[in-house]
LODOKE-73512 format. One record per residue: residue in three letters; y, z, x of N, C-alpha, C in turn. Coordinates in pm, whole numbers, plus 50000, padded with zeros to 5 digits. Example, Ala and Ser with C-alpha at 12.3 -4.5 7.8 and 13.67 -1.06 7.14 Angstrom:
// residues 2
ALA494315078051319495505078051230496705078051320/SER497755070851285498945071451367500035078751290/
***
This chain:
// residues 556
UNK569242316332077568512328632050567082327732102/UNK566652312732115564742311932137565012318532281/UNK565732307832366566202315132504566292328532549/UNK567132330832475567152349032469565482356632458/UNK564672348832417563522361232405562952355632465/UNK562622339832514561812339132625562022344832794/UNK563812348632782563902356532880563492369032918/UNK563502377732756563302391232772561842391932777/UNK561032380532733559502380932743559142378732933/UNK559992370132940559562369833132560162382433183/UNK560852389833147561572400733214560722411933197/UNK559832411533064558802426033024557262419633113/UNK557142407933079555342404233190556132405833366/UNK557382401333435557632402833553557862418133542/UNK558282429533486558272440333535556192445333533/UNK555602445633464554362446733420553572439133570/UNK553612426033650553482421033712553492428033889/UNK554802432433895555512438833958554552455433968/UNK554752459133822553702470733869552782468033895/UNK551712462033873550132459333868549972458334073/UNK551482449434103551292445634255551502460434336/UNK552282469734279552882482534385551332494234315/UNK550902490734207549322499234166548422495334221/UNK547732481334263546832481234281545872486134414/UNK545132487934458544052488834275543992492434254/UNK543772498234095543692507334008542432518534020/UNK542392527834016541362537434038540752539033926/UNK539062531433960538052528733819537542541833798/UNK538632550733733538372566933668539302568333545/UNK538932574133451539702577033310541032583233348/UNK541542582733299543262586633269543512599433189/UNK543162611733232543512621033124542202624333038/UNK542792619132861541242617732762540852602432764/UNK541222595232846540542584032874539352580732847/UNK538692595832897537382590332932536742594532717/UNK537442599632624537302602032497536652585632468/UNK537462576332484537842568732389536762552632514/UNK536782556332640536332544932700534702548632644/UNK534302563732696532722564632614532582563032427/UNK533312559632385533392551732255533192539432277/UNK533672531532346533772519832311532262517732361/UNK531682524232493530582519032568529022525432445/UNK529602535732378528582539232282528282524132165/UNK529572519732137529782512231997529302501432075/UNK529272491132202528302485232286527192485132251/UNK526422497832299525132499632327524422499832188/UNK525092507832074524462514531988524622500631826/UNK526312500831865527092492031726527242502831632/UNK527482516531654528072528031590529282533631639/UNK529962539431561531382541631618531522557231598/UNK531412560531713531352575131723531442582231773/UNK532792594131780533202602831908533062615531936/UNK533202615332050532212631932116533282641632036/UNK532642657332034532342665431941534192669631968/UNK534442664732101535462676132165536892666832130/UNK536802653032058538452652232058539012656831908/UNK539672650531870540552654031759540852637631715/UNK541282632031807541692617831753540552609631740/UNK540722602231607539282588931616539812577531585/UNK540262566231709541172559231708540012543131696/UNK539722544931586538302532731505538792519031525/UNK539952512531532541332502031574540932500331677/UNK541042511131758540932513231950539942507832003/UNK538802515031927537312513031976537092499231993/UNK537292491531843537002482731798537702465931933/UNK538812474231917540052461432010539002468032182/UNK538272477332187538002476132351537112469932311/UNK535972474732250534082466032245535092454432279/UNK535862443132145535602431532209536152426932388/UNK537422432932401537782430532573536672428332626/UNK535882443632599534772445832712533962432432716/UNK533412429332634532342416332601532862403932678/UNK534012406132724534402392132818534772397032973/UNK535282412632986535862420833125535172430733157/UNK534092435233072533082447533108534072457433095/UNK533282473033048533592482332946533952496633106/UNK534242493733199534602498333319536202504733313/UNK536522516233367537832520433337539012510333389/UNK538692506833461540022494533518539812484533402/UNK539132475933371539092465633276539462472033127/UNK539492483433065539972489132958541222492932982/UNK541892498333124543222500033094544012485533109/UNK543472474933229544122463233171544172455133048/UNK543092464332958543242456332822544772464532728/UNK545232476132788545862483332759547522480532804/UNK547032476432949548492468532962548992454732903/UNK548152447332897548312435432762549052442032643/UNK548402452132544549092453732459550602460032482/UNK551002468732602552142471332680553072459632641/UNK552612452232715553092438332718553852428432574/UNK552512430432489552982428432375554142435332311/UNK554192445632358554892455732237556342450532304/UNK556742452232480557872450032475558452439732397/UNK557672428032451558462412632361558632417932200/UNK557672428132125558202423731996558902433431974/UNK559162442832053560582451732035561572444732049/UNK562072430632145563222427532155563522417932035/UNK562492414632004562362403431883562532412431794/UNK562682425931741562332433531626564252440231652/UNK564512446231782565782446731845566832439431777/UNK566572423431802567512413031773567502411631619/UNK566582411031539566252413531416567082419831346/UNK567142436431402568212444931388569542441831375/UNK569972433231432571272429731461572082431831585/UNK571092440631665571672437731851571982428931898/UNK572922434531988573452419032068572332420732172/UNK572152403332260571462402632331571332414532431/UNK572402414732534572352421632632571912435532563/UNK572302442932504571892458832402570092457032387/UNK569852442332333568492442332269567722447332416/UNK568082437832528567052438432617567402449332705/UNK568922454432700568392471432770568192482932683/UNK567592481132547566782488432504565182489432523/UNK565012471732507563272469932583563062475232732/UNK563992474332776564262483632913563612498432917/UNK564922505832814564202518432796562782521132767/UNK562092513032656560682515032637559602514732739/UNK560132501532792559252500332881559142506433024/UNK560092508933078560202519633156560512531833149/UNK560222539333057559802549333049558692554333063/UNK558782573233174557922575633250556922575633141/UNK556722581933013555462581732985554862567532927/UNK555432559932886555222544332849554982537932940/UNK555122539433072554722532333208553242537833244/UNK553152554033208552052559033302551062559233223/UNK551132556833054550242557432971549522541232956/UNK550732531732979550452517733007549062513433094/UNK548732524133166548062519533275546522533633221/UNK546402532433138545322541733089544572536932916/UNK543522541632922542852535532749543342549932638/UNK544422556632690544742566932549545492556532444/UNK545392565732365546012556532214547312554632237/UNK547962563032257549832560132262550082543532264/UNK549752535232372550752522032367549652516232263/UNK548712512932228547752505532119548762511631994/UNK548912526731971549512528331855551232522531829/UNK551802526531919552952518231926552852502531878/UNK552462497031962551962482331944551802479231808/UNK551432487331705551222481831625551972487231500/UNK552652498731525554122506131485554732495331507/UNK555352488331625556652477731591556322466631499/UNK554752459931606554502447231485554332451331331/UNK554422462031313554562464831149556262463831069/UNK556852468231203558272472131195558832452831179/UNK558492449631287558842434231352558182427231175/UNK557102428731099557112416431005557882425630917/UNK558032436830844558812441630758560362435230752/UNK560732432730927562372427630914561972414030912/UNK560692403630890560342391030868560742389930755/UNK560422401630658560412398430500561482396130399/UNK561772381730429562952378930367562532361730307/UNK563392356530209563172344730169562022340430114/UNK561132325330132560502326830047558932333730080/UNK559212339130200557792342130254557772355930241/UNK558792359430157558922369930160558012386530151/UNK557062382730015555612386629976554632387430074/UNK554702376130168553632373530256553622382930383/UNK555062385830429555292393730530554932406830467/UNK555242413930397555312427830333553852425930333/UNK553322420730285551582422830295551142425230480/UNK551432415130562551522416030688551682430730704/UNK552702433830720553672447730779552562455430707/UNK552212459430582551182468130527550062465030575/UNK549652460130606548112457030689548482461730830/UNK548832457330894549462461131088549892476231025/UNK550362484630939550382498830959549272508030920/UNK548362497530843546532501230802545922504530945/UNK546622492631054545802491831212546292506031257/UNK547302506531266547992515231316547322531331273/UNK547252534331135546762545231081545012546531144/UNK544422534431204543372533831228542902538031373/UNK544612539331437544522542231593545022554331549/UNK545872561631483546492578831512546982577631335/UNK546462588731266547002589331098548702587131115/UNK549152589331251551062589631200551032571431132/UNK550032565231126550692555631079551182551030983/UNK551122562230868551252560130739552792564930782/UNK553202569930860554922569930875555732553230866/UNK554752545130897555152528130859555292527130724/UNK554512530130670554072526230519555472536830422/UNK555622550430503556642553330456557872551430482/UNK558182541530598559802536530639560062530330556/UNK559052519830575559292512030458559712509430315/UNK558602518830243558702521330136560412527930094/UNK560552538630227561442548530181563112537230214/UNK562842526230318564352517630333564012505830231/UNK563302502930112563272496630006564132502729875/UNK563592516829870564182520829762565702524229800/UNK566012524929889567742529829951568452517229948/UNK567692502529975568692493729975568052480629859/UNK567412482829762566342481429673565632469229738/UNK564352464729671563502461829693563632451029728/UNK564932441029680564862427129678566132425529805/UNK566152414429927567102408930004567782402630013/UNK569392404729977569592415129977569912424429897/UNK569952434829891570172451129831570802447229671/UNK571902437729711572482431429585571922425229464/UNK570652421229504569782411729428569352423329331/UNK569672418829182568882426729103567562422329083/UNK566322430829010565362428028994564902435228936/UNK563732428928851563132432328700562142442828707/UNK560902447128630559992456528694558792451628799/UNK558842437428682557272428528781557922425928876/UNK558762422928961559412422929110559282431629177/UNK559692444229139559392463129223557792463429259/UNK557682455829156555472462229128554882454829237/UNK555732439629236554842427829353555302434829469/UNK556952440529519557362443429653556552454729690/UNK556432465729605555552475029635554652479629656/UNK553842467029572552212462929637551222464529743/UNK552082459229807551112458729964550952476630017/UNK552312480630018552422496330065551342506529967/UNK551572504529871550482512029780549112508629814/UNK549092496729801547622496329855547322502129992/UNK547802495630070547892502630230547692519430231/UNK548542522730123548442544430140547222544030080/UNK546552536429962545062539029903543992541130039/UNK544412524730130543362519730213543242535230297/UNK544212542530364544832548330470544102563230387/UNK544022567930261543402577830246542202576830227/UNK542092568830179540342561430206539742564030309/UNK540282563830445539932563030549539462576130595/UNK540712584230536541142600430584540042605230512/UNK540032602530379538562612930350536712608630411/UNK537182596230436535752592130480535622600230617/UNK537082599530692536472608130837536052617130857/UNK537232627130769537562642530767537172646930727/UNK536552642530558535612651230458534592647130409/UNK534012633730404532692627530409531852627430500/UNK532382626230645531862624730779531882635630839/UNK530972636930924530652648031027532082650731097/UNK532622659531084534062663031194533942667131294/UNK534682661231412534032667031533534282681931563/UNK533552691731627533982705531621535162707431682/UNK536082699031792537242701831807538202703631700/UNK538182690831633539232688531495538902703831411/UNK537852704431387537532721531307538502727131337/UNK537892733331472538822745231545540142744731523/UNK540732731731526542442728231532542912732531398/UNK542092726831309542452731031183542432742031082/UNK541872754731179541932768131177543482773031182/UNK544302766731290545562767631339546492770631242/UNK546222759231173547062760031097547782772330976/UNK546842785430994547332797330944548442802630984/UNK549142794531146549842803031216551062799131183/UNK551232787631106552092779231081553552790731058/UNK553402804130991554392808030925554552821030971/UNK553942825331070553742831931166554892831931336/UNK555432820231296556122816831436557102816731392/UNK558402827131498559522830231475560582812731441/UNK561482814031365562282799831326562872796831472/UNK563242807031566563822801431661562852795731814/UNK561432799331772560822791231847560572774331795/UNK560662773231675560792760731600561622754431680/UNK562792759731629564462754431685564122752031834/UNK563632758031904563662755032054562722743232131/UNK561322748932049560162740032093560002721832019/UNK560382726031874560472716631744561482709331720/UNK562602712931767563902702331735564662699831908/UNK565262709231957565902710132064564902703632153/UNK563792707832220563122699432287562792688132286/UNK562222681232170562422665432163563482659132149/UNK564702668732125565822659232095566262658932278/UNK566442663632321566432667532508565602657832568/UNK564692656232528563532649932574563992630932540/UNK564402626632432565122615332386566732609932462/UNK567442625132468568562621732551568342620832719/UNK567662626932752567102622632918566512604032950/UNK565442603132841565192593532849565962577632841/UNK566722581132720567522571132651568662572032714/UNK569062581632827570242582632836570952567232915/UNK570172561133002570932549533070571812540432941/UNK571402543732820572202539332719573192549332680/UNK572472558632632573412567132535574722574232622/UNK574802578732771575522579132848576812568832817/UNK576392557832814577272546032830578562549132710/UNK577642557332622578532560032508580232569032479/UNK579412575832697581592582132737582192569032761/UNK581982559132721582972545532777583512539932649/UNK583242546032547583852545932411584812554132336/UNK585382551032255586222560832169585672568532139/UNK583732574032134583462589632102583172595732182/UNK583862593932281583322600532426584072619832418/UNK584382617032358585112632732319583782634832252/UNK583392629732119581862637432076581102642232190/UNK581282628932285580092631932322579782643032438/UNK581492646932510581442659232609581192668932503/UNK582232669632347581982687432341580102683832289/UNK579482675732242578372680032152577722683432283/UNK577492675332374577052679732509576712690732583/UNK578362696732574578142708432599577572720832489/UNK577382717132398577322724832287575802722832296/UNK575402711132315573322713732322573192719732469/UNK573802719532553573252724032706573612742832702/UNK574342748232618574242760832637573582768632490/UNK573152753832377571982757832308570712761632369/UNK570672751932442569042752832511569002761132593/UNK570482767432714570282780332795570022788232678/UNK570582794332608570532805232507569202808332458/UNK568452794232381567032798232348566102798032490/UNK566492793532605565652792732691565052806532728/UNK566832812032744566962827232787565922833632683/UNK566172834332555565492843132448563552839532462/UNK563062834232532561632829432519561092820332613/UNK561102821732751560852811532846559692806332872/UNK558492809932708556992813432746556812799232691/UNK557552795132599557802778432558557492768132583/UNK557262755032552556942743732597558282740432738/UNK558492738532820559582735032926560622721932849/UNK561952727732903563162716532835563542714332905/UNK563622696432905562862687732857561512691332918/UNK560942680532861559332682832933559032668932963/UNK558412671033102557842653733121556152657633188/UNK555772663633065554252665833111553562652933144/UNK553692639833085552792630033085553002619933179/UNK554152624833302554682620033412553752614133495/UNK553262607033596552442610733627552782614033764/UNK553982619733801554322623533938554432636033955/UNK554022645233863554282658433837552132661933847/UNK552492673133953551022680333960550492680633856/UNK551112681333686549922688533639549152675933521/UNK549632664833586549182654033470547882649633534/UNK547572651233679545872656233703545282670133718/UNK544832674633564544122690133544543022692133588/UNK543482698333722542902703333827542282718033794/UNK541822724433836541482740133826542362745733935/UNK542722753433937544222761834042545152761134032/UNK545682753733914546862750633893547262753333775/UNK548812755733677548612751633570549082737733507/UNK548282734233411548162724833280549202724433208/UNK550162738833235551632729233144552492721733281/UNK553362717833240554502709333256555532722933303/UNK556052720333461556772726233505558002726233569/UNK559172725333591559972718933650560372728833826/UNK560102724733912560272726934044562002732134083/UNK562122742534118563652751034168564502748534050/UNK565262738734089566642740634017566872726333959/UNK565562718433991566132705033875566202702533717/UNK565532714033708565382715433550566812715433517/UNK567902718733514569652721533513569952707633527/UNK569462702133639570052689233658569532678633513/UNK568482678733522567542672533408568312680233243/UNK568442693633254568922695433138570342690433087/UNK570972687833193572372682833165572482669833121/UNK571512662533172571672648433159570882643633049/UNK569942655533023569642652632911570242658132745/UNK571372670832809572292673832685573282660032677/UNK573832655132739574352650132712574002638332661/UNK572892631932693572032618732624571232625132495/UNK571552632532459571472631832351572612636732269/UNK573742639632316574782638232232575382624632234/UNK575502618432323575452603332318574632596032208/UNK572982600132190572422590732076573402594731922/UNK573402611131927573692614031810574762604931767/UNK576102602531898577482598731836577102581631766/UNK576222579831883575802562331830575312562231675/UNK574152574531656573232568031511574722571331411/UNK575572581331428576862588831364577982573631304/UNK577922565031434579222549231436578382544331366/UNK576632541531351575762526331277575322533731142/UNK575302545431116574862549731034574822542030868/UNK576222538630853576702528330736576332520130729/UNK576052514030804575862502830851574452493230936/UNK573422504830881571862502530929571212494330849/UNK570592479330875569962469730826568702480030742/UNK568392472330671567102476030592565942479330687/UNK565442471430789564842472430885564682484730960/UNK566312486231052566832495031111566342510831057/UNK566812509230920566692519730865565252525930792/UNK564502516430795562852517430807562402525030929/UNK562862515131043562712526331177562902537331169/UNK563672544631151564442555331160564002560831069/UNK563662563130936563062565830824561662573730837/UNK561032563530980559632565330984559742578931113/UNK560872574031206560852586131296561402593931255/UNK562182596231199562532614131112561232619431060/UNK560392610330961559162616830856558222618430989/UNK558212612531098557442620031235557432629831289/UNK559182630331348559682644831382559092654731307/UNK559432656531175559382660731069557802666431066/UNK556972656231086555532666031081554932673031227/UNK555632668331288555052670031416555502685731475/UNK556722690531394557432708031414556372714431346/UNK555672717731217554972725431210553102725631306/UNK553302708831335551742710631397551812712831522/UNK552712718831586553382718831731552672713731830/UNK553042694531798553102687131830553932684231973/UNK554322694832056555092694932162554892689732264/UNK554722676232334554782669232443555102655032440/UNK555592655432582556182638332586555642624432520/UNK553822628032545553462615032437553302615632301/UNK554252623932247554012628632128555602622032096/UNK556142632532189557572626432161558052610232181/UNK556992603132240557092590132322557232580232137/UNK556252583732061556642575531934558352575431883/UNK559172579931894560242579731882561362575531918/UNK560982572132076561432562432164561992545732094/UNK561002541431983561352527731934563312528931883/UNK562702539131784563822543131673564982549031723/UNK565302557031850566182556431917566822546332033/UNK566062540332079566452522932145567242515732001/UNK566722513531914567262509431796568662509331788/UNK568712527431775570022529031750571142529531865/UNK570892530931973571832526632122572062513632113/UNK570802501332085571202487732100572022486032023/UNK572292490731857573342486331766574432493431780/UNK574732505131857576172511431827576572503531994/UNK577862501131889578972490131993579112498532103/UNK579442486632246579422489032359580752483132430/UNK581712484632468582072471632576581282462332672/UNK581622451532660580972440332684581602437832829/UNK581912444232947582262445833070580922445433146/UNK581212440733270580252435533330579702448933382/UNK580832455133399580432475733489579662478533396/UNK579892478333274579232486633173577712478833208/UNK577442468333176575992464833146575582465033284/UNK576372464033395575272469133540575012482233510/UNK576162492733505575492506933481574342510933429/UNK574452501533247573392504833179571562501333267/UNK571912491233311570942482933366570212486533464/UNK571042492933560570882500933706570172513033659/UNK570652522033600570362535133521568562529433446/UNK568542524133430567252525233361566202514133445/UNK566782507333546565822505833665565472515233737/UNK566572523733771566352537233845564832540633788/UNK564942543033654564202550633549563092541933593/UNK563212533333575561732523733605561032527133720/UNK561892527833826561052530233952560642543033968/UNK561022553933909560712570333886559232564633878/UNK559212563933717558012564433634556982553233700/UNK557482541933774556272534433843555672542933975/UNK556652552534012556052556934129555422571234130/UNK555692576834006554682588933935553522583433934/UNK553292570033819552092564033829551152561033919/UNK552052555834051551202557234151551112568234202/UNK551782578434233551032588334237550012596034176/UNK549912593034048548712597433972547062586634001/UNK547862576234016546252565834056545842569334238/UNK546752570334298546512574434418545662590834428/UNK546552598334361545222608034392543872612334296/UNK544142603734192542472602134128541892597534199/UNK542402581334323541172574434399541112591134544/UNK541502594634564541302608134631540012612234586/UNK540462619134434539382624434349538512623534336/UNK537982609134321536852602034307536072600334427/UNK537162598134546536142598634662535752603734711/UNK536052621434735535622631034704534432634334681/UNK534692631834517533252634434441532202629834474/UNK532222614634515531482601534604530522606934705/UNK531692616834764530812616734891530362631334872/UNK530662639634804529962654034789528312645834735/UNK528812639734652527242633234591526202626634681/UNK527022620134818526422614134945525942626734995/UNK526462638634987526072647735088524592650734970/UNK524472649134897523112656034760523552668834692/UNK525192665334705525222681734638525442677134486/UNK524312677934385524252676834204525402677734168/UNK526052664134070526722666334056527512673033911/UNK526462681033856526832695033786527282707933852/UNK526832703933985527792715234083529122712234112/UNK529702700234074530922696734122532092694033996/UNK533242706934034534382707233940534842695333995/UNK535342681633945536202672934008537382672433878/UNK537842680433792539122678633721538382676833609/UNK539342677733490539372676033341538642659433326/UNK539252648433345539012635833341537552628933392/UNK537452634133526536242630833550534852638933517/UNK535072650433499534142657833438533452659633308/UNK535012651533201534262645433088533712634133085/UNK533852629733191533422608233194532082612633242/UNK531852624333332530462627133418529442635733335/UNK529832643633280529072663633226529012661133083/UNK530062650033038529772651932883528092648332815/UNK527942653932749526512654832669526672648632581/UNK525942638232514525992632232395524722630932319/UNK524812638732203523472633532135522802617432065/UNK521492615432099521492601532040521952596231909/UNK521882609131788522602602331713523912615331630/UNK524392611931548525682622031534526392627031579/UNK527222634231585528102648031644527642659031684/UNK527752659531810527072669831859527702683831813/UNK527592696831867528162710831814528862716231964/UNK529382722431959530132730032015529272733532145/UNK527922742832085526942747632161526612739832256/UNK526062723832229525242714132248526022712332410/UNK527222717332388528722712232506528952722032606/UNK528372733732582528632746532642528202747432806/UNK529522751032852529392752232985529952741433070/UNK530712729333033530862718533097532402721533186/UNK532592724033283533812730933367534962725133309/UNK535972728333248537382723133252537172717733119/UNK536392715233037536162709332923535622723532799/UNK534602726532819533822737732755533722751532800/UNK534312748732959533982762533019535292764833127/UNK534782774533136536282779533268535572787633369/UNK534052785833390533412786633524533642782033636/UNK533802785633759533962781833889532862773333946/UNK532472760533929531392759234025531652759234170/UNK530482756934204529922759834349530922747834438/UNK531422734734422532302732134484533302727134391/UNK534672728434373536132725334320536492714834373/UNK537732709834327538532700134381539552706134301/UNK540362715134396541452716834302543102718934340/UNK544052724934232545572716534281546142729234406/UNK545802742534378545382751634461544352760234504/UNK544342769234624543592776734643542862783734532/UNK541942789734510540702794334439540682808434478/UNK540832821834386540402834134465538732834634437/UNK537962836334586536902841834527535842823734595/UNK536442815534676536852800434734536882801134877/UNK536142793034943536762791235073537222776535063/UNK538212771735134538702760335199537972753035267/UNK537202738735211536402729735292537222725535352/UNK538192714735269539372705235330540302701735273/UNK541582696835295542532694435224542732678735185/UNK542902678635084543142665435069544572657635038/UNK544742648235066546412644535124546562632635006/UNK547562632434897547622623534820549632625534822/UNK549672614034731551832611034727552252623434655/UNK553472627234724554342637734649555442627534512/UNK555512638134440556442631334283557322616434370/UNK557612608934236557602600334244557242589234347/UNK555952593034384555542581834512555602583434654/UNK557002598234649557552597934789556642608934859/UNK556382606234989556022621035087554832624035060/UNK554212635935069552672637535076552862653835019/UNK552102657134976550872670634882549792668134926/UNK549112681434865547762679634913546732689134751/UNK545482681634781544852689834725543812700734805/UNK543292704534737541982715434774540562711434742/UNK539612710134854538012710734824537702724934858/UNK537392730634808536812744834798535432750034775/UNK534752756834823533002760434790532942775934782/UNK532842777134669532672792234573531802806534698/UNK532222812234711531802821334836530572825934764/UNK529402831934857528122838134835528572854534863/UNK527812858534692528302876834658528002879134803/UNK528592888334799528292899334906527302909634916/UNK526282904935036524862909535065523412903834994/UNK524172891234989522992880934923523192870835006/UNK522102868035079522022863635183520752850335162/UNK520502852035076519222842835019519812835034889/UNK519242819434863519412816834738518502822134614/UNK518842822634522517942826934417516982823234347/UNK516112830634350514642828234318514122811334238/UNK513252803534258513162792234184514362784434225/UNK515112776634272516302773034292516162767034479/UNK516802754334427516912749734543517752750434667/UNK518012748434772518562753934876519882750534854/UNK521062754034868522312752134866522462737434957/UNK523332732034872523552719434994524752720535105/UNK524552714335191525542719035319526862713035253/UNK527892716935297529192714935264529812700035344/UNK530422691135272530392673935309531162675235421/UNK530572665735516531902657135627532862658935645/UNK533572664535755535262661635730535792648835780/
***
C-alpha cells in the first residue's frame, strides 16, 4: 500500500512538472481576482494588517497569511504566489489518494480519481493562479484525510486535527464549516465511536464531539468579527442586498441553473469514470437516466436560454471569456454546436455518477459519507445564493471522485486504459486552455508595457479586469475604502471607454490600432485580440482646455 501512494505522489508532482515545462513562463500578471488577494498579502508585508480592498466579497485571512510567509523567502510577485499555489495543488492531489484509499478504493479507482481532480479544466487553470479555490480545497481534504485517521487509540487526537484544518479552511472561504458539518452529520448516522457498533456512554459523545463544537464556536467567532464587528467591504454590502430576490425567482430557473447545471457540470467532468459505468450491470440506468437528463436540460434550456450556459466551463482558461476583456461578453459561452456534444456527454456522466453513488450508497464508510454529507450541505447553499459557476461547482469534484473510485468496476485492462486515456485527454484540454490563458495575458501585458513606453498614462489604458485592478485600484492608508473612493476605475467600478482598450472585440465608437495574435481554445491555432483608441467627437479638433496633448498611438 506505501508503494501505491508513493506512486500516485510521483504521478500528481510528474503531471504538475510536466505542466510548469509546456507553461513556462508564467506571465507575472494576476489571474482573474488574483490581483484581490496578491495586494493583500503585499499590504499585510508592508503594513502587518490584514486587509482587503473595498471591492471583493471573499476575505481569505488563511490565504493571506500562507502567502506573506512564501513571499518572505520567493518575493510577493504574481509568478512566485501562484507557484506557492501550485505546491498546495500538489499537496491536495497526494492526500486525495491517501484519503481515496482510506475510503476503501481500490488502487487503480483511487488514482484515476486523483486523475479527475487534478486534471480538471478548472483545477488545472486555477492551479496556476493565487484565487482561493485550490488553498480551500487543500484544506477540505486534509480535514477529510485526518477525520478517516480517526480511529484507535489516537483517535481524539485526529478529530481535534480534522476540526482545526476545517477552522483553516473556514478561514480561506466560510463553506468550510461544510467540514465541520460532514463530519459531525457521518458521526451521528454511524455513531460516534469506530466502529458504529461500539456503544458509548454520554462522556464519550461529549469528548467525540468536542473538537467540532468548538471549531463551529471558533468559525462564528470569526464570522461576526468580519461581517459585523469589522468594517465590510462595500462589495459584500451590495451582495447582501441580493438576497431579497431569493423568492422572487421562478422554481424552474432553480431546477435549471441550481441543480441540473452542476449536476451536468460533474457528469462532463467526472465522466472518464462515470462513463465506464455502461461496462456494468447498470448500464441500462445509465442510458435511460441519460437520456432522461439530456432532454431535461433541452426542455429547460428551451423555456429560458438567458441562464447560466449547460454545462458551463467559464473558468476554462481556453474559452475567450476567462480573460474579461471589454468587447466581449463575461459569461461563459459555448461556440456552434458543441454545446450538444458537451451536453450529451455530460447527461450521461452524470447518470453514470448517480448509478455509482445508487450501488455504494449502503455501503459508504464513515469517512466517505462525511464527504458527501459536506457536498450535498454545499450544493444545498450554493442554489439559493446563485452560486452558478465552475469554481464554485469545482468544490464538489472531491465527493464525486469518491464515489466513482468506490462503485465497482471490472478490473480489465480495456477498462482502466479507457478510464485513463479519457481523463488524460481531459488533462491535456485543460493544460492547453491554461496556456492559452497565460499566453495571452503575456500579450496583455506587453501591450500595456509598451503603450506606457509610448507615455501614454496609464489611467488611459483599459488593459482587462485583472490588470486594471493590480494597476487603478486605490487603496486607502488605513481601512476600507467606500465605493466612491473606487469610482471610475474601467472594468472594475466603471464601464467607461478609455482612450486606448485592449479588447476581445471591436469597440463601436474605436478605431483599430492593431491586432493582437494569441492561441485559439485549447492551445490550438491562433485568435486575436484588439488595441483600439477611442475616436475624437466630431468637430473637435483640439484637445481640451488645461490637458495635455494626446499621446501618439504605439509602434506596430
Amino acid at each position: 500500500m506505501r508503494r501505491a501512494g508513493w506512486a500516485a505522489a510521483a504521478v500528481v508532482v510528474g503531471w504538475y512538472v510536466f505542466a510548469l515545462a509546456i507553461l513556462h513562463p508564467l506571465t507575472d500578471a494576476p489571474v482573474v481576482d488574483s490581483w484581490l488577494y496578491d495586494s493583500a498579502v503585499r499590504r499585510f508585508l508592508r503594513t502587518g494588517e490584514i486587509r482587503f480592498a473595498g471591492f471583493t466579497q471573499a476575505m481569505p485571512i488563511a490565504q493571506v497569511i500562507y502567502g506573506a510567509a512564501w513571499s518572505r523567502v520567493s518575493g510577493a510577485n504574481s509568478v512566485s504566489l501562484e507557484i506557492s499555489v501550485v505546491t498546495l495543488a500538489v499537496l491536495c492531489g497526494v492526500m486525495f489518494h491517501a484519503l481515496a484509499i482510506k475510503c476503501g478504493a481500490s488502487r487503480w479507482q483511487a488514482l484515476a480519481a486523483t486523475g479527475l481532480l487534478i486534471c480538471n479544466p478548472c483545477f488545472t487553470f486555477l492551479s496556476f493562479s493565487f484565487m482561493t479555490e485550490i488553498p480551500f480545497l487543500t484544506m477540505l481534504v486534509a480535514a477529510h484525510l485526518a477525520f478517516a485517521r480517526a480511529e484507535g487509540r489516537r483517535e481524539d487526537l485526529w478529530l481535534w486535527i480534522a476540526a482545526a484544518l476545517a477552522v483553516i479552511a473556514f478561514m480561506i472561504r466560510p463553506f468550510g464549516a461544510m467540514a465541520i458539518a460532514g463530519c459531525v452529520g457521518a458521526m451521528l448516522l454511524y455513531g460516534a465511536g469506530w466502529p458504529a457498533t461500539r456503544r458509548l456512554d454520554r462522556a464519550r459523545w461529549i469528548k467525540m464531539m468536542a473538537p467540532f463544537a468548538v471549531a463551529l464556536a471558533v468559525c462564528t467567532g470569526l464570522w461576526v468579527w468580519l461581517t459585523v464587528l469589522g468594517p465590510k467591504p462595500w462589495a459584500l454590502q451590495i451582495d447582501e442586498h441580493h438576497f431579497a430576490y431569493i423568492f422572487r425567482v421562478p422554481l424552474a430557473n432553480y431546477l435549471r441553473a441550481g441543480v441540473l447545471g452542476p449536476a451536468l457540470y460533474l457528469g462532463m467532468v467526472l465522466s472518464p469514470l462515470a462513463l465506464l459505468q455502461l461496462t456494468t450491470p447498470r448500464w441500462r440506468r445509465v442510458v435511460m437516466g441519460g437520456a432522461g437528463i439530456f432532454a431535461a436540460a433541452l426542455i429547460l434550456m428551451w423555456m429560458d436560454n438567458r441562464l447560466p450556459v449547460t454545462p458551463e466551463c467559464s473558468c476554462f482558461g481556453g474559452w475567450r471569456n476567462a480573460l474579461i476583456l471589454r468587447g466581449g461578453s463575461s459569461r461563459f459561452s459555448w461556440d456552434g454546436n458543441w454545446q450538444y456534444a458537451f451536453l450529451t456527454l455530460a447527461s450521461f456522466g452524470a447518470a453514470g455518477l448517480i448509478a455509482a453513488f445508487a450501488e455504494i450508497f449502503r455501503t459508504l464508510s464513515r469517512t466517505a459519507a462525511a464527504i458527501v454529507i459536506a457536498a450535498i450541505i454545499y450544493w444545498a447553499a450554493t442554489i439559493p445564493l446563485w452560486f452558478y459557476n465552475d469554481r464554485y461547482y469545482l468544490v464538489m469534484v472531491p465527493a464525486g471522485a469518491i464515489v466513482l473510485a468506490l462503485a465497482p468496476l471490472p478490473r480489465s485492462r480495456m477498462v482502466k486504459a479507457a478510464g485513463f486515456a479519457m481523463t488524460l485527454a481531459m488533462g491535456l484540454m485543460s493544460l492547453g486552455g491554461t496556456y492559452a490563458y497565460q499566453r495571452g495575458m503575456a500579450v496583455i501585458l506587453a501591450t500595456r508595457n509598451e503603450l506606457e513606453r509610448e507615455r501614454v498614462p496609464r489611467s488611459a489604458i483599459d488593459a482587462g479586469y485583472a490588470l486594471n485592478g493590480e494597476d487603478l485600484y486605490r487603496y486607502p492608508k488605513h481601512g476600507i475604502e467606500t465605493m466612491k473612493f473606487e469610482a471610475g476605475i474601467p472594468m472594475i467600478t466603471s464601464e467607461k471607454v478609455d482612450e486606448y482598450t485592449i479588447a476581445s472585440e471591436p469597440i463601436a465608437g474605436t478605431d483599430v490600432v492593431r491586432r493582437l495574435k494569441w492561441p485559439g481554445p485549447f492551445g490550438l491555432g491562433h485568435r486575436y485580440f484588439y488595441l483600439v483608441k477611442k475616436q475624437v467627437a466630431a468637430g473637435n479638433g483640439s484637445n481640451p482646455p488645461n490637458e495635455p496633448p494626446a499621446a501618439p498611438p504605439p509602434r506596430n
